[in-house]
N, C-alpha and C positions, 0 to 999 in steps of 0.2 A: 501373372496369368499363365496356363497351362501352355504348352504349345500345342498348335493347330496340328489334328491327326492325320497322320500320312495312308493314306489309302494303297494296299498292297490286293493283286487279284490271290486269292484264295491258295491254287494251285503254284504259284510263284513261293509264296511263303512258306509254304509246306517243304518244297524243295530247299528252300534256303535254310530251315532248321533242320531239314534233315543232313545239310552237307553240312552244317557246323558240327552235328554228333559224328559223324563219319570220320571229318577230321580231326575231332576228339580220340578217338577210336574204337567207337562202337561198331557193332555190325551195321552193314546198311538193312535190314531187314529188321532190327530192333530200333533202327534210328526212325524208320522210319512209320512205324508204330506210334512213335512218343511223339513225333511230329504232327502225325493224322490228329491225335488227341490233344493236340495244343489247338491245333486252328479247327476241329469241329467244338471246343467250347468259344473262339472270338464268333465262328458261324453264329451259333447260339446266342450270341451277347451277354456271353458269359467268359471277359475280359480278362475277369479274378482268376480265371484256370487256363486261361491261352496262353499264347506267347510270352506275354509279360514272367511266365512262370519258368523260359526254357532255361536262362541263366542255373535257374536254381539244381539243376537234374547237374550242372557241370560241378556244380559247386559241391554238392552230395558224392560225388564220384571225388570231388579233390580231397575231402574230408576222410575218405574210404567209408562213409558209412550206404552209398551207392559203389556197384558193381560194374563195371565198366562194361563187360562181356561177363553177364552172367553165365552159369550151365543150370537151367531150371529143369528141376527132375518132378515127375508125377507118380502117387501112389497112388492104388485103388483099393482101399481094404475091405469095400462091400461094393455088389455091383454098381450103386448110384451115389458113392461118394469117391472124392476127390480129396486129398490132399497135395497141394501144389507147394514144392520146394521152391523158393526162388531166387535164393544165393542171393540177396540184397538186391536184384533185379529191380531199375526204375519202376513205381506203380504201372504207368500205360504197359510196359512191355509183360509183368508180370500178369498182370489183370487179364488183359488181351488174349492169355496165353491159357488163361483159367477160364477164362468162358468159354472162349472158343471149344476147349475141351470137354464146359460142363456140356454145351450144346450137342457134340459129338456122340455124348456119355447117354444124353436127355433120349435122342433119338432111338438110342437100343432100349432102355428101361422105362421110360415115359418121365424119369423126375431124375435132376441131377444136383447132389450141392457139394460146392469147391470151396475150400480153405486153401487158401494163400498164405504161406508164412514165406518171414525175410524180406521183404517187399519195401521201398520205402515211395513218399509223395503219391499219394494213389491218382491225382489229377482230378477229371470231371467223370463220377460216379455213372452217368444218366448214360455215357459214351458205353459203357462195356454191358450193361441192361438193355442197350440197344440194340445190338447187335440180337440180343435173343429175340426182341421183338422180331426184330429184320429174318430171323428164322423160324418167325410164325409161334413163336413160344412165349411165355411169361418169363421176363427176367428179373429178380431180386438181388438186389448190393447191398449189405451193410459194412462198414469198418469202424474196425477197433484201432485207435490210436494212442500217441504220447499225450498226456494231461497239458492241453492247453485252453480251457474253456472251464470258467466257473462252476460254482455247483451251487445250485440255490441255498443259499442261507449260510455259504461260507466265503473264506475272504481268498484269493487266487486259483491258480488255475488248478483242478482236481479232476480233470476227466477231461474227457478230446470233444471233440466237433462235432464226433461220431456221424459221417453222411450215410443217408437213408437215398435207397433211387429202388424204384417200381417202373418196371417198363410192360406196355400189354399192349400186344398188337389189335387192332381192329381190319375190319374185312373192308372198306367202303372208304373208312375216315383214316387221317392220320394216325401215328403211335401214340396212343395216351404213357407220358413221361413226365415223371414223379424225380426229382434230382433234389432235394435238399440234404441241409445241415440241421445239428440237433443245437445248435446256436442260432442267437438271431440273425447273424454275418459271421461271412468264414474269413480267417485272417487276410487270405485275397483279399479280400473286398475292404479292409480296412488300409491296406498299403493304395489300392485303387484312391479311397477318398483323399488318405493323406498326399500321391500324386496327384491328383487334382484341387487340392486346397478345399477340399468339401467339406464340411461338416458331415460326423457322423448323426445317422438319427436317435433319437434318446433312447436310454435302453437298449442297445447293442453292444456296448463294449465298457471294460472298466480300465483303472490305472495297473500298475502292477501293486498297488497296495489295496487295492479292491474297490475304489470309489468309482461309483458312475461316473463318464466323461462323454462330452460328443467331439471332444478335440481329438482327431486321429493322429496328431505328432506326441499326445500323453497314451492313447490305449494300446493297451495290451493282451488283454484278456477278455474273448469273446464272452457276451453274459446267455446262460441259457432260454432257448424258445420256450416261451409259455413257464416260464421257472422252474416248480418241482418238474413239471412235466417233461420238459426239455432235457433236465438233470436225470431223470429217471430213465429213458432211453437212453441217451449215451451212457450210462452207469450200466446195462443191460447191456446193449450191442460189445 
């Protein structure tokens, strides 16, 4: 059986992973970015991209394929474009860094789009879309990723996850927020079930030799949303 979950107040936890990147030695200003976006996906109940994920941002930085203290640099080669350098910059801090600015960008030209390169672990999508909401604007995310997700009608992994997130504020109601994957489950959520001893539902994930499986201690490879369909978006984004 799983053990019983330890209930931690919101703001407590934020601070606690942000003092672990600190003492890693990131900036507290970048730490504490990756932090915010760990605990507003457990807010969310979306576990698969919180905390459970902070180890991994340490581990990418011991790898060198994360940056510890990036220097993210912006170009602007037309007024409403963006390309954001990000020196391997963890996703939340890189991300964070490109809306904020496309929002900035949006303000003077009415439309702004930012390209992130070098970036690695983008987190929870819905988080930095939101933000545009919270600025009264429409926010759109796509990402391109490493080939970890099937491709309809072939056998392992041939294309990424690719998350989709649409953020659109309204006057009255809450943010209508759009966060998915172009998989049926994103790897989160299959480490989730295999920590919890769950069965995966059918048709979400296969072996690494491509056979359907609901055992989450054999999958590996998220299988595409809607098949071709799912395959054709991430082949696109």
């Amino acid at each position: 059986m799983p053990p019983e979950p330890i209930h931690v107040p919101a703001p407590v936890l934020e601070q606690l992973v942000t003092d672990i990147y600190v003492a890693y030695g990131m900036r507290e200003t970048d730490a504490a970015v990756l932090a915010r976006v760990l605990v507003w996906a457990n807010l969310r109940g979306i576990d698969s991209h919180g905390v459970s994920r902070a180890l991994r941002y340490l581990e990418l930085c011991e790898k060198g394929e994360a940056n510890v203290q990036p220097e993210i640099s912006v170009q602007q080669p037309r007024p409403s474009v963006l390309i954001v350098e990000a020196d391997r910059a963890p996703g939340p801090v890189a991300l964070n860094a490109a809306m904020l600015k496309a929002i900035e960008t949006a303000r003077e030209t009415g439309v702004a789009w930012a390209t992130v390169r070098a970036t690695t672990l983008t987190g929870a999508l819905g988080y930095y879309t939101s933000l545009a909401a919270d600025a009264g604007m429409i926010g759109i995310g796509i990402v391109a990723g490493m080939p970890n997700m099937a491709y309809e009608g072939a056998r392992g992994a041939a294309v990424a996850t690719s998350p989709l997130s649409i953020a659109v504020p309204a006057e009255r109601e809450p943010t209508v927020l759009l966060d998915m994957a172009t998989a049926v489950i994103a790897l989160g959520k299959i480490t989730q079930y295999r920590n919890q001893g769950k069965e995966l539902p059918p048709g979400a994930a296969a072996t690494k030799e491509g056979t359907p499986t609901t055992d989450p201690e054999l999958a590996a490879v998220p299988l595409p949303l809607g098949g071709a369909k799912g395959s054709g978006m991430s082949l696109a984004f």
